[in-house]
C-alpha positions as CSV (number, residue, x, y, z in Angstrom):
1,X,-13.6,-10.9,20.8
2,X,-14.1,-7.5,18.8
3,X,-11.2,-5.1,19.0
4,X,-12.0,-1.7,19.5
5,X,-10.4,1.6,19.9
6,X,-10.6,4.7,21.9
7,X,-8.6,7.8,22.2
8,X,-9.2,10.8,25.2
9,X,-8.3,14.0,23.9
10,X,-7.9,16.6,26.7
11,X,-7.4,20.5,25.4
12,X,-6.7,23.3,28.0
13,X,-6.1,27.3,26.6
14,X,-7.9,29.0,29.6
15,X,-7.0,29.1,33.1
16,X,-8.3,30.7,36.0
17,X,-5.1,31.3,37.5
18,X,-3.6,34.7,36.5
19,X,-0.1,33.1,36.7
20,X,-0.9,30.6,34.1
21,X,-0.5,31.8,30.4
22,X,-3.4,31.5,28.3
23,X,-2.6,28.9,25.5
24,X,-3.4,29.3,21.6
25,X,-2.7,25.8,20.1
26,X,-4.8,23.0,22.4
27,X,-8.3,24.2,20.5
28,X,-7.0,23.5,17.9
29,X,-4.9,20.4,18.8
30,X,-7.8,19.1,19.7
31,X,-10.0,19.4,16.4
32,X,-7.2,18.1,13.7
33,X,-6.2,15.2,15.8
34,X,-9.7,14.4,17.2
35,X,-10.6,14.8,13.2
36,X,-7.9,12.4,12.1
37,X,-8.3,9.8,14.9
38,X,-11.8,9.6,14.0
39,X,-11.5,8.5,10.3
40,X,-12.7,4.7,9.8
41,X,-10.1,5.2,7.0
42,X,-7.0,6.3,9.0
43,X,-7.5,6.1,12.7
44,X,-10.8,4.7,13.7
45,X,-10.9,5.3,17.0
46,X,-14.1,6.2,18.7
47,X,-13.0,10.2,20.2
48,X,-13.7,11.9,23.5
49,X,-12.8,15.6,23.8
50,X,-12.6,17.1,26.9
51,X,-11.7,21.2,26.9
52,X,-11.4,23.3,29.8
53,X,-12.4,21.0,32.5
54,X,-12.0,21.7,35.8
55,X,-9.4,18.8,37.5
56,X,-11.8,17.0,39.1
57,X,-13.7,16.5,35.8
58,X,-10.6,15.3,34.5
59,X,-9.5,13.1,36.9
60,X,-12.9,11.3,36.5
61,X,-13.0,11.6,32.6
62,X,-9.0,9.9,32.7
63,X,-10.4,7.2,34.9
64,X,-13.4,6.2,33.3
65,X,-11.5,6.0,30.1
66,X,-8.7,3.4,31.2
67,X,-11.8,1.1,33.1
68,X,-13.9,-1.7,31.9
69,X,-11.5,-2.5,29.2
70,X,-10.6,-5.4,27.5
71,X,-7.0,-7.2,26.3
72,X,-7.4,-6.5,22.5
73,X,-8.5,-3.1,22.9
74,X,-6.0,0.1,22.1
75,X,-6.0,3.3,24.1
76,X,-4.6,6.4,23.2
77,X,-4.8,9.5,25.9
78,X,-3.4,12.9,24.5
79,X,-2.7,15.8,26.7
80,X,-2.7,19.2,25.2
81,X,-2.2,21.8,28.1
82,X,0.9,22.9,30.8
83,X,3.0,20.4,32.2
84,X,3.5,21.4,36.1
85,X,6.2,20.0,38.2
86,X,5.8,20.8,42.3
87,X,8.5,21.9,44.7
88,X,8.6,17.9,45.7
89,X,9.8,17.0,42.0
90,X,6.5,15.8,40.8
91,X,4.9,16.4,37.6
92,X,1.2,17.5,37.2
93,X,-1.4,18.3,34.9
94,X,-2.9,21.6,34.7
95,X,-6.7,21.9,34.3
96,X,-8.9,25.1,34.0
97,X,-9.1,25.5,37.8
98,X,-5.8,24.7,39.0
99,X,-4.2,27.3,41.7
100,X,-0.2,26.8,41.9
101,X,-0.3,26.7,45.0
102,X,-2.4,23.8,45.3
103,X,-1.6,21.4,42.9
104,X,-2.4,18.0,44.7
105,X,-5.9,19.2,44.9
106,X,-6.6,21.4,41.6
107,X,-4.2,19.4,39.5
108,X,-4.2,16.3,37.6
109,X,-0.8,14.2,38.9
110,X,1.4,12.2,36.3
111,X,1.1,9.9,39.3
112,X,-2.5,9.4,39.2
113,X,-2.4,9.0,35.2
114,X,0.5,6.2,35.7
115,X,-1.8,4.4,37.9
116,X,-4.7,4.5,35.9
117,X,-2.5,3.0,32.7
118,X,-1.1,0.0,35.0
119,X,-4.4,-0.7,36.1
120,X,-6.4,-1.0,32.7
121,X,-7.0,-4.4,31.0
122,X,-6.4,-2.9,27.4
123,X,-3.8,-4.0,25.0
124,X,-1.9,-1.5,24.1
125,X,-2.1,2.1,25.5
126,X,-0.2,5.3,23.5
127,X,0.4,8.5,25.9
128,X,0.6,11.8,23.9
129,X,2.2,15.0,25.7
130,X,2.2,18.0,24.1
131,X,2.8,20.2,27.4
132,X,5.0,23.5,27.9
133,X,6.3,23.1,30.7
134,X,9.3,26.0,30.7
135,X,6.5,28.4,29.3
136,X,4.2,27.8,32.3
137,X,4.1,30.8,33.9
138,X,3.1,34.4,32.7
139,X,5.6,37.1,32.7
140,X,6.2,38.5,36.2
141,X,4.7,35.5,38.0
142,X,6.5,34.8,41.3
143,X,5.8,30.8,40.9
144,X,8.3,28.8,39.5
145,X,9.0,25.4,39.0
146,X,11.7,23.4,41.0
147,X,14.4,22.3,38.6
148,X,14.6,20.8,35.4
149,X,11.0,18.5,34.5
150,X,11.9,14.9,33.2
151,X,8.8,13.9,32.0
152,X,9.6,10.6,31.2
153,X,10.4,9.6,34.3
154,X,7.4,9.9,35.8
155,X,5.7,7.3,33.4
156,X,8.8,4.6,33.8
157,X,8.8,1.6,35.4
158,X,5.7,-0.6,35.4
159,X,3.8,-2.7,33.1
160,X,0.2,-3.2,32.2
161,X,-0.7,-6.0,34.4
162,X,-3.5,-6.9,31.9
163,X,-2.1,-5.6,28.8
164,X,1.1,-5.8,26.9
165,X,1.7,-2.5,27.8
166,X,1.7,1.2,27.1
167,X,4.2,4.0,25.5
168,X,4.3,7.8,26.2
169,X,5.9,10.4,23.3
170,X,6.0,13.6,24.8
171,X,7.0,16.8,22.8
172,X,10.0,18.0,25.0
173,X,11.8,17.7,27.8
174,X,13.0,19.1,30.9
175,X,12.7,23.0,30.6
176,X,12.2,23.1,26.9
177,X,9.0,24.5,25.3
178,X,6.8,22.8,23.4
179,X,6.1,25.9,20.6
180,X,2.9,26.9,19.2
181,X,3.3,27.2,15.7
182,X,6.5,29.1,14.5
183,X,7.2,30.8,18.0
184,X,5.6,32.1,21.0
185,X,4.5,35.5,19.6
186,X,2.0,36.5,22.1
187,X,-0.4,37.6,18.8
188,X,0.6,34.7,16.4
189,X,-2.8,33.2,14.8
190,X,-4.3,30.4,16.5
191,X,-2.9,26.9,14.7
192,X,-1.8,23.2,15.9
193,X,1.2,23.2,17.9
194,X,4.2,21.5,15.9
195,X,4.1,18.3,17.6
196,X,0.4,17.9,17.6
197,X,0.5,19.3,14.2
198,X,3.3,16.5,12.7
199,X,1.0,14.0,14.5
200,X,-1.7,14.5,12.5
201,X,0.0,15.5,9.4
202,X,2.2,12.3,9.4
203,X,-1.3,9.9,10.2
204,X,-3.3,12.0,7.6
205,X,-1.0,12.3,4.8
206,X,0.6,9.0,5.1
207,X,4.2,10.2,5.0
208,X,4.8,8.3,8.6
209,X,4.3,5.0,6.9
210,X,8.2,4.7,6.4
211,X,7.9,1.0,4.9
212,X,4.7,1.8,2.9
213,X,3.1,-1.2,4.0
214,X,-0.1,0.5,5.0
215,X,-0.1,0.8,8.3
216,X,1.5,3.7,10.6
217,X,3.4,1.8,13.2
218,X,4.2,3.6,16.8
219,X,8.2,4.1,16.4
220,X,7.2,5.1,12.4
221,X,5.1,7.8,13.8
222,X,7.8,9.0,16.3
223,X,10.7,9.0,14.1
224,X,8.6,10.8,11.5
225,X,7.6,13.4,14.4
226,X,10.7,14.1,15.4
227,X,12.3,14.6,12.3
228,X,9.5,17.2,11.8
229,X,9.5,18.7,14.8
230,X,13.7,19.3,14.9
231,X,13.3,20.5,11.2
232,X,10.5,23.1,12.7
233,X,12.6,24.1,16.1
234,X,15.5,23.0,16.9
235,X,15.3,23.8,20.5
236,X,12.3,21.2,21.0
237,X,13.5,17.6,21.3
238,X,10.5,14.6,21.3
239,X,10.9,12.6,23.2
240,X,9.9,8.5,24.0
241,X,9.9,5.6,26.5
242,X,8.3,2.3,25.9
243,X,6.7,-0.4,28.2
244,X,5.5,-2.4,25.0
245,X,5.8,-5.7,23.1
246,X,6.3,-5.5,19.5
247,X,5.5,-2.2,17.3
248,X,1.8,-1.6,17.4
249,X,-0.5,0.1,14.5
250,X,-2.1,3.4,15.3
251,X,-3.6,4.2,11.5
252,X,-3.9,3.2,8.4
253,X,-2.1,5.1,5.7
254,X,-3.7,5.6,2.6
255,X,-0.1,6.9,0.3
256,X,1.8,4.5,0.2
257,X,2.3,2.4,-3.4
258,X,0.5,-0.6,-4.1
259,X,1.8,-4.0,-2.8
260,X,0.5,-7.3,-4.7
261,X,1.5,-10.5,-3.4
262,X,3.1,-12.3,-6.0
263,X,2.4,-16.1,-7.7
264,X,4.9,-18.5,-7.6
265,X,6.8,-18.8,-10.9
266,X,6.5,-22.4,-12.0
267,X,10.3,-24.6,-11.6
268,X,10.6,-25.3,-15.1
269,X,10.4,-21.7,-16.0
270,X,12.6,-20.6,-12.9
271,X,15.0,-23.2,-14.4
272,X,15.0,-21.5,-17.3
273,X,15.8,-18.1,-15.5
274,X,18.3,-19.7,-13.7
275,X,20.0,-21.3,-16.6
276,X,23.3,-20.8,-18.1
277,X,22.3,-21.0,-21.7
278,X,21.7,-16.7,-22.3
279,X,19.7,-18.2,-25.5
280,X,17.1,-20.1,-22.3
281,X,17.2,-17.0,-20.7
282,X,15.7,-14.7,-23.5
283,X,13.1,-17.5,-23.8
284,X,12.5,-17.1,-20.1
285,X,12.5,-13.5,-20.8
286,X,9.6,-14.2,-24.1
287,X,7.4,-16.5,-21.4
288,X,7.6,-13.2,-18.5
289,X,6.3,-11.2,-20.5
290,X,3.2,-13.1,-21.6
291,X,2.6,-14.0,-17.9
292,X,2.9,-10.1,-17.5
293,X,0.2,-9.2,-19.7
294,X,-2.5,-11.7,-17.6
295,X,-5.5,-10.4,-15.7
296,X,-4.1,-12.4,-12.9
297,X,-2.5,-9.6,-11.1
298,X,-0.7,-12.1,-8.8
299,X,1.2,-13.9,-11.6
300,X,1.7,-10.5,-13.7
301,X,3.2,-9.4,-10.4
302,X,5.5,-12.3,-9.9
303,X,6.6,-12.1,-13.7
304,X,7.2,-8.2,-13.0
305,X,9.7,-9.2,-10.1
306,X,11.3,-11.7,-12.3
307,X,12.1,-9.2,-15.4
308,X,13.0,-6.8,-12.7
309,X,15.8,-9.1,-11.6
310,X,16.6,-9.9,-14.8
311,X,17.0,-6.2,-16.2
312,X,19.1,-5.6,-13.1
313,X,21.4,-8.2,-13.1
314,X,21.4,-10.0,-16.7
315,X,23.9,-9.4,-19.4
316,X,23.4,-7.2,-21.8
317,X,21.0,-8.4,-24.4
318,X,19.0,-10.5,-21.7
319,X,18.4,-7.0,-19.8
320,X,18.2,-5.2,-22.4
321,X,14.9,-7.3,-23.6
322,X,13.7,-7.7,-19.8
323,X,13.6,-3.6,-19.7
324,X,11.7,-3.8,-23.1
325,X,9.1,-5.9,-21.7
326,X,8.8,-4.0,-18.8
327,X,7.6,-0.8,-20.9
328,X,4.3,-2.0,-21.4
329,X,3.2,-1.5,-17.4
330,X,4.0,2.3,-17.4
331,X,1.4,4.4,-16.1
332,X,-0.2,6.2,-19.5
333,X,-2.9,8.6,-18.6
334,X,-4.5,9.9,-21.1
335,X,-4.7,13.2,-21.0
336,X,-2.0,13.7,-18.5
337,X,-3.5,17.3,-17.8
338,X,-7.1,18.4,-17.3
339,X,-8.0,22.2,-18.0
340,X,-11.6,23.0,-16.6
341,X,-11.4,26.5,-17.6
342,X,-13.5,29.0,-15.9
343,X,-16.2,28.1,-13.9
344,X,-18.7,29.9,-11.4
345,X,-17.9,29.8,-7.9
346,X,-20.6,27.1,-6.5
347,X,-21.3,25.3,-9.6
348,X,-20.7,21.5,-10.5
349,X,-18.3,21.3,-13.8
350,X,-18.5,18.0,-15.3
351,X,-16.2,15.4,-14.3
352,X,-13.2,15.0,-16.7
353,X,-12.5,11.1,-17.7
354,X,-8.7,10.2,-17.5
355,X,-8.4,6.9,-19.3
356,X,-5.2,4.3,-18.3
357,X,-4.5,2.0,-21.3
358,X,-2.9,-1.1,-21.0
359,X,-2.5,-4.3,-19.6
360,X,-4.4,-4.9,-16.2
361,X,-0.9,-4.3,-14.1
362,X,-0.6,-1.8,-15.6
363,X,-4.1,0.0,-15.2
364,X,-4.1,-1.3,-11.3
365,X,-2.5,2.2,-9.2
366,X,-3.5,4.1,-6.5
367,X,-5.0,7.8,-7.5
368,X,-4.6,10.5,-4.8
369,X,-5.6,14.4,-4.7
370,X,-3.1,16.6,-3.1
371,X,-5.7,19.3,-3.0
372,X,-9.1,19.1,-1.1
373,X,-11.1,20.4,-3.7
374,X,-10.0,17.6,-6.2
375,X,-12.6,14.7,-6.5
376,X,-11.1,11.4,-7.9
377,X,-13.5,8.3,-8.6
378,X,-12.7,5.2,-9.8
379,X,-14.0,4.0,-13.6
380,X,-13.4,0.2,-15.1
381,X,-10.5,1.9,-17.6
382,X,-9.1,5.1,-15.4
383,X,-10.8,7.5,-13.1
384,X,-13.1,10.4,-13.2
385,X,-11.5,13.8,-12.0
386,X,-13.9,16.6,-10.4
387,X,-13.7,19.5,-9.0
388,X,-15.3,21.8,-6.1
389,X,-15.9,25.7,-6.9
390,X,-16.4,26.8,-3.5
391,X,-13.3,28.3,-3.3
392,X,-12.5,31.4,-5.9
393,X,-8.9,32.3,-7.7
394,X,-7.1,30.0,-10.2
395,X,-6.7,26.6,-8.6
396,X,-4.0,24.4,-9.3
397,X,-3.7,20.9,-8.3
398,X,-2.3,17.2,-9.3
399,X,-3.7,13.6,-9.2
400,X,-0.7,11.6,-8.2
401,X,-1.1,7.8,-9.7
402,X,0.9,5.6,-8.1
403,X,1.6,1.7,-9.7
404,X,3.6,-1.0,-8.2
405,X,6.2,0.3,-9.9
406,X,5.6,3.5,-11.6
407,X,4.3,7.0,-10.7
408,X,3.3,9.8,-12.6
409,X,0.5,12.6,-12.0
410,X,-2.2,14.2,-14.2
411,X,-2.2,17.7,-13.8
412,X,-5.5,19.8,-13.2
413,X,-5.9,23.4,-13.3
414,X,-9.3,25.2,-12.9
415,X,-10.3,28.8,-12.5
416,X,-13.3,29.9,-10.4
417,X,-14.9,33.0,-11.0
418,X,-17.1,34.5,-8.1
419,X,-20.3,34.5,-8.3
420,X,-22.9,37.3,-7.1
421,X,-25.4,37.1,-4.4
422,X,-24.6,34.5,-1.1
423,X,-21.5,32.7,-1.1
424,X,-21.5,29.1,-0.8
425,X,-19.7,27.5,2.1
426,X,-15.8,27.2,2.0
427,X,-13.9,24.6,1.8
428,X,-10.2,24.6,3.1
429,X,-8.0,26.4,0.9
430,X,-6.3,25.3,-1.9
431,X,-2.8,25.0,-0.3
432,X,-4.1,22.6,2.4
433,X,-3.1,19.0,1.0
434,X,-6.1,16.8,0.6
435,X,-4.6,13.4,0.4
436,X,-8.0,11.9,-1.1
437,X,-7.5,8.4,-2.8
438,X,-8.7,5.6,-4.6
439,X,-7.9,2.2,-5.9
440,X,-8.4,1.9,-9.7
441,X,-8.2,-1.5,-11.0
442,X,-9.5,-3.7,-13.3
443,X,-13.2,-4.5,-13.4
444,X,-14.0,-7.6,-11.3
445,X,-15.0,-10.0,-13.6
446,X,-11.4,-9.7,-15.2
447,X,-9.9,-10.1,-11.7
448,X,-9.3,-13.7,-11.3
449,X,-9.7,-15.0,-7.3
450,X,-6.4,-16.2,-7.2
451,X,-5.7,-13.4,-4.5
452,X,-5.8,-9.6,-3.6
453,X,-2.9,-7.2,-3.3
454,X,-1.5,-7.6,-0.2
455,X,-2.9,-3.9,0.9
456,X,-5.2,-1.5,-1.4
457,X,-5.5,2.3,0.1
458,X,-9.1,2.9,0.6
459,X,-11.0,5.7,-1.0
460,X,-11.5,8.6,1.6
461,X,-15.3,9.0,3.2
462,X,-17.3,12.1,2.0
463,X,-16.5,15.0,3.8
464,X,-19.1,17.1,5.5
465,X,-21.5,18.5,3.1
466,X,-20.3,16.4,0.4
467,X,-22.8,13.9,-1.5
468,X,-21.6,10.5,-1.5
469,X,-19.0,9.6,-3.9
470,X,-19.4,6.2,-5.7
471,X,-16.1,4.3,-5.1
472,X,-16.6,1.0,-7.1
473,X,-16.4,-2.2,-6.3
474,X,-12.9,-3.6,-4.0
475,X,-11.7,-7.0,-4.9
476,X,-11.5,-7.6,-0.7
477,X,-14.9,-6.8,-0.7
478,X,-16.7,-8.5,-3.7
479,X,-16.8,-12.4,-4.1
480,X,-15.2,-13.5,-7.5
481,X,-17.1,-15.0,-10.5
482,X,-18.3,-18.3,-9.9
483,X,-16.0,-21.1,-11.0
484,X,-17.8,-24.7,-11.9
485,X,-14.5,-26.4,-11.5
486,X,-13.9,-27.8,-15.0
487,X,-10.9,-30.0,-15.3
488,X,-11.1,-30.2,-19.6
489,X,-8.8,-27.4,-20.1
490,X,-6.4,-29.5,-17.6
491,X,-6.7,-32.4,-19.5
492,X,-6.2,-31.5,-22.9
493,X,-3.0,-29.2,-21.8
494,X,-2.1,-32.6,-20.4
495,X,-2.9,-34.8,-23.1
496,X,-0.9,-32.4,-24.9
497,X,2.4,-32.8,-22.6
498,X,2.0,-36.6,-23.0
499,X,2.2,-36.0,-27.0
500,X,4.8,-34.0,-26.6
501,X,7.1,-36.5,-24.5
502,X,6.1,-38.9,-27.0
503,X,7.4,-36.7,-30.3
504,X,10.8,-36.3,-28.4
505,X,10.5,-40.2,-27.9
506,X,10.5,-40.6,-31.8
507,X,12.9,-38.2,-32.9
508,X,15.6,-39.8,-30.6
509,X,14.6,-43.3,-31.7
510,X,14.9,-41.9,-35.8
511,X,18.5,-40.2,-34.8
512,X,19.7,-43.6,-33.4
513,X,18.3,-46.0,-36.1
514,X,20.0,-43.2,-38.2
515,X,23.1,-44.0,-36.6
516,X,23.1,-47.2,-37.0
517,X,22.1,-47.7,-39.9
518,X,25.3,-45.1,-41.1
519,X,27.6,-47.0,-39.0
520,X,27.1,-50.6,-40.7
521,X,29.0,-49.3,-43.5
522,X,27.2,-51.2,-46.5
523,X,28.9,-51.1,-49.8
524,X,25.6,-50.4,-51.7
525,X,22.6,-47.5,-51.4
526,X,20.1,-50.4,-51.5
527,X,21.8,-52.1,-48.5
528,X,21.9,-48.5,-46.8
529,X,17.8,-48.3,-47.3
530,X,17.5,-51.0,-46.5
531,X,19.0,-50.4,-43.2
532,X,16.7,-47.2,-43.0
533,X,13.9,-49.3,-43.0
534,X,15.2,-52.2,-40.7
535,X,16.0,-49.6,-38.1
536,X,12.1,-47.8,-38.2
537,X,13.7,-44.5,-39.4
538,X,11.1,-43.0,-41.4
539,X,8.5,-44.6,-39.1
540,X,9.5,-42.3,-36.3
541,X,10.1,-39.4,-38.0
542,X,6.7,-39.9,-39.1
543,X,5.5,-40.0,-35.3
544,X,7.5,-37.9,-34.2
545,X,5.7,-35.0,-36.5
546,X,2.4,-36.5,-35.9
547,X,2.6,-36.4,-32.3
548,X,3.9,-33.0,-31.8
549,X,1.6,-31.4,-34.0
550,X,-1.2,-33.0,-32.1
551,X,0.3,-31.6,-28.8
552,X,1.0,-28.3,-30.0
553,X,-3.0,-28.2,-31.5
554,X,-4.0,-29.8,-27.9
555,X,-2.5,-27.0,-25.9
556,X,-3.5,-24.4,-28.0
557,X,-6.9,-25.8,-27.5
558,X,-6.9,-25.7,-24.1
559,X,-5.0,-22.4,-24.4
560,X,-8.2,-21.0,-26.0
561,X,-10.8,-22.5,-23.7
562,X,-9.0,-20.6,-20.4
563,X,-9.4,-17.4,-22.5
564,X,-13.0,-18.0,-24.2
565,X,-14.2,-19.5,-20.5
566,X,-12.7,-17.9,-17.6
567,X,-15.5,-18.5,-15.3
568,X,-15.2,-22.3,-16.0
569,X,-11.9,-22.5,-14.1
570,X,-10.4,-21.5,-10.5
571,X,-6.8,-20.4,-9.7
572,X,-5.5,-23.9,-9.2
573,X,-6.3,-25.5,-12.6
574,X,-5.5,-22.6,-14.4
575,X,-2.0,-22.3,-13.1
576,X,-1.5,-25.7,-13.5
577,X,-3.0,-25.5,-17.4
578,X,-0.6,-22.7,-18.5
579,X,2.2,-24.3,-16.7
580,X,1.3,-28.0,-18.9
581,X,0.9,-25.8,-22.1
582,X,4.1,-24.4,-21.5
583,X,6.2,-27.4,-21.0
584,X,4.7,-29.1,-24.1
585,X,5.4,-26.3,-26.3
586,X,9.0,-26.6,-25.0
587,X,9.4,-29.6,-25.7
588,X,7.3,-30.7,-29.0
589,X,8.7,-27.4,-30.9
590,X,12.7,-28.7,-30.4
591,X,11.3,-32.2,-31.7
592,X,9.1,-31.2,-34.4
593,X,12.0,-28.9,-36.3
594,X,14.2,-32.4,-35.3
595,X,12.0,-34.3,-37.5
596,X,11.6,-31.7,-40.0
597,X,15.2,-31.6,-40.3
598,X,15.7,-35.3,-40.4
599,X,12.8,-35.4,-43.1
600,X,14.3,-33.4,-45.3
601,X,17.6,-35.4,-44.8
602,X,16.4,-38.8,-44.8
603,X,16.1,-39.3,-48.6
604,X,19.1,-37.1,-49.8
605,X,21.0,-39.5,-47.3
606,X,19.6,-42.5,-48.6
607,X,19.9,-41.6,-52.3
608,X,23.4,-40.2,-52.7
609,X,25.9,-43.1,-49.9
């Protein structure tokens, strides 16, 4: 079963009662939210508007809406109008036709909207009230309404029979205002009101996405409007009541910081994090950062963590070296500022290159515009930075990069001259935060399958009147080279171990016969070479170099045909080829400079007891 998603939008600013104050902010309420809801990248939800409806219009719309639906779907209903509560205590809707003095039958009832959410089959339903309900009434209107309005009572109680339930987040409550913009200046300029306006500036921009996990979660979204909406006026109080299970997602944020899911670090080289030895833990420290310099994002990632923990929690010279490798997954743009000059208003400037250099973690970031008429596009080795004229005056702006864990922007300035003749179309002014981002990774054929990052922000669509913009390719979206499964890299790396086991073998069988040989105590050097030679010492000194030379020339082999033949191999044999490699070189480099040592030893021994 398909899950789908639908929000009703309902906007009243005009009513036919004189006693009922015109509104400013539901017109436009209704256009930023129904704009934001209706991103596939944020909200996607599929958006119904109704504006100045008579009630019975609305009572049908509200109906319609909540029927015919199924358990996975999610409903969101926002009200943008004045709350009304009757001399009975009962809260209603006002529509464009209602008369005070006949609510029941030109008013929508909270009643009939409860009803309407305990009946439908959906999932999840979200209930959005941004009603004045103290600034109902004109100045000099003999209606009032009877005591204080406690909105949320009137949607407590019940649950979804179908669903798992619904939640309503309501501006105020009781007899306080829900304020239009920075106050209820009769002549203030039409804008959002400030709950409808933190709404869809916490889903646009992001910043309700407290946890940065890509996803704006119900309580995130009323905790961030509240905050916003107390910092604005401090004599508005949100407020919330919940029928629900669990914390449902209404959009998709697209600020938050990269997240990559990390590989698991093999044991023996957790061992050697883990170790007491500080002289293991600085080879540890040698082995992260060669895993952090790999196209595989998930073990760069994991080696990432690992120095992290290290640098935070080491000794001195193990954190100090952890920190060092760390340096080489800083975000370098290059150049960090772009300078377009001056350029006619309506013309297309050439898109400025911004190059990232480094290893693939490091080149793997989110870019995002805080200006609208900032275009960012993805390239193989950075981004492309554009700009739109439309707008005259000396425009200023940044592309924030964020890494998973570094930030840093590349400034952009640009100055538009206008131009003579018609003037092109504007686009939102400069001030207005654009939000626009894109994933910039490495290309895919570096990208090994072993995994995506656990969320990538998606690029934002084309706005209107804006040719496409070419986004390039998304690891969730493009299947990975082809892998044949070859197994020879495997092999050699563990042909290579098996040497390597085998040198240590013979340089503890030469140390004993050495031993022994020492400990007979003959009176003569002849006897004592003699003994050298019964025991097999210079026979397994001799294997022993043999042997770990082969197993160091065998992993370094198979080293070389992971890197020369990427495609050959998937995740699993890689991992384990590396992790092979690895144990072998820690074990036939001891027993080689063993031997070595021993060799050197053996016939000054011999030649002078």
């Amino acid at each position: 079963m398909t899950q789908s998603r639908h929000a009703l939008i309902i906007a009243n600013d005009h009513y036919d009662d004189q006693g009922l104050k015109k509104l400013r902010a539901p017109a436009q309420d209704a256009a930023a939210l129904a704009e934001v809801l209706e991103d596939p990248q944020i909200g996607d939800f599929e958006v119904e508007v109704v504006r100045n409806a008579p009630a019975d219009v609305m009572r049908r719309r509200i109906q319609g809406f909540f029927s015919d639906r199924r358990r996975d779907d999610t409903l969101m209903l926002h009200f943008s109008c004045h709350g009304l509560k009757s001399e009975s205590g009962e809260l209603y809707f006002a529509a464009r036709d209602t008369e005070m003095r006949l609510l029941d039958a030109t008013a929508v009832p909270s009643q009939f909207v409860r009803q309407c959410m305990s009946r439908t089959r959906a999932g999840r339903t979200v209930l959005f009230l941004d009603c004045c309900y103290g600034g109902a009434f004109s100045r000099g209107a003999s209606v009032r309404a009877a005591g204080d309005v406690n909105v949320l009572e009137s949607f407590q109680g019940e649950k979804a029979p179908g669903g798992q339930g619904w939640a309503v987040i309501t501006a105020s409550d009781s007899m306080e205002y829900a304020f239009e913009g920075p106050d209820l200046a009769e002549r203030s300029a039409p804008r959002p009101s400030v709950f409808t306006q933190a709404v869809v500036e916490g889903l646009r921009t992001g910043e309700a996405d407290r946890d940065e996990d890509g996803e704006v979660r119900l309580n995130e979204l009323y905790d961030y409007v509240y905050e916003q909406v107390r910092e604005e006026n401090p004599n508005q109080t949100p407020r919330r009541t919940v029928e629900m299970q669990g914390d449902p997602w209404l959009a998709h944020s697209r600020r938050g910081r990269i997240k990559i899911a990390a590989a698991t670090t093999p044991s023996l080289l957790q061992a050697a994090i883990d170790s007491d030895n500080p002289v293991t833990r600085l080879g540890a420290v040698t082995e992260l950062s060669r895993r952090l310099r790999e196209e595989s994002l998930p073990v760069a990632e994991g080696a990432r963590q690992a120095l992290e923990e290290m640098a935070r929690n080491d000794i001195g010279q193990v954190a100090v070296e952890a920190n060092s490798a760390l340096s080489v997954i800083r975000l370098r743009p290059s150049p960090a500022t772009l300078d377009f000059g001056r350029v006619r208003q309506g013309s297309t400037p050439e898109p400025r290159s911004v190059i990232l250099s480094g290893h693939p973690l490091a080149r793997h970031c989110v870019a995002q515009s805080t200006q609208r008429w900032l275009r960012v596009e993805p390239m193989p080795n950075g981004l492309k930075v554009g700009v739109a004229t439309h707008t005259p005056g000396h425009l200023t702006g940044d592309v924030v990069l964020k890494g998973v864990a570094d930030e840093t922007v590349v400034h952009v300035e640009v100055t538009v001259e206008s131009g003579t003749g018609s003037v092109p179309q504007r686009t939102p002014e400069p001030s207005e935060e654009s939000e626009e981002a894109v994933v910039v990774h490495t290309p895919p054929q570096q990208q090994p399958p072993s995994g995506p990052p656990t969320r990538e922000t998606p690029p934002a669509p084309p706005r209107p009147g804006e040719p496409p913009r070419t986004v390039g390719e998304r690891p969730e979206r493009h299947a990975p080279p082809t892998r044949t499964g070859s197994v020879r890299a495997p092999l050699l790396a563990a042909a290579g171990l098996a040497l390597a086991v085998t040198s240590v073998v013979f340089v503890v069988l030469a140390a004993v016969g050495a031993m022994e040989a020492v400990n007979a105590q003959q009176p003569h050097i002849d006897d004592l070479r003699a003994q050298f030679a019964d025991n097999g010492v210079a026979t397994s000194l001799t294997l022993c170099l043999i042997t770990a030379v082969l197993a160091l020339v065998l992993c370094a082999i198979a080293r070389h045909d992971l890197q020369a033949h990427p495609r050959l191999y998937a995740p699993s044999p890689t991992s384990v080829t590396r992790s092979l490699a690895w144990t072998a070189k820690l074990l036939a480099i001891p027993a080689f400079a063993l031997g070595v040592l021993m060799a050197i030893a053996y016939p000054i021994v011999s030649g002078y007891l």
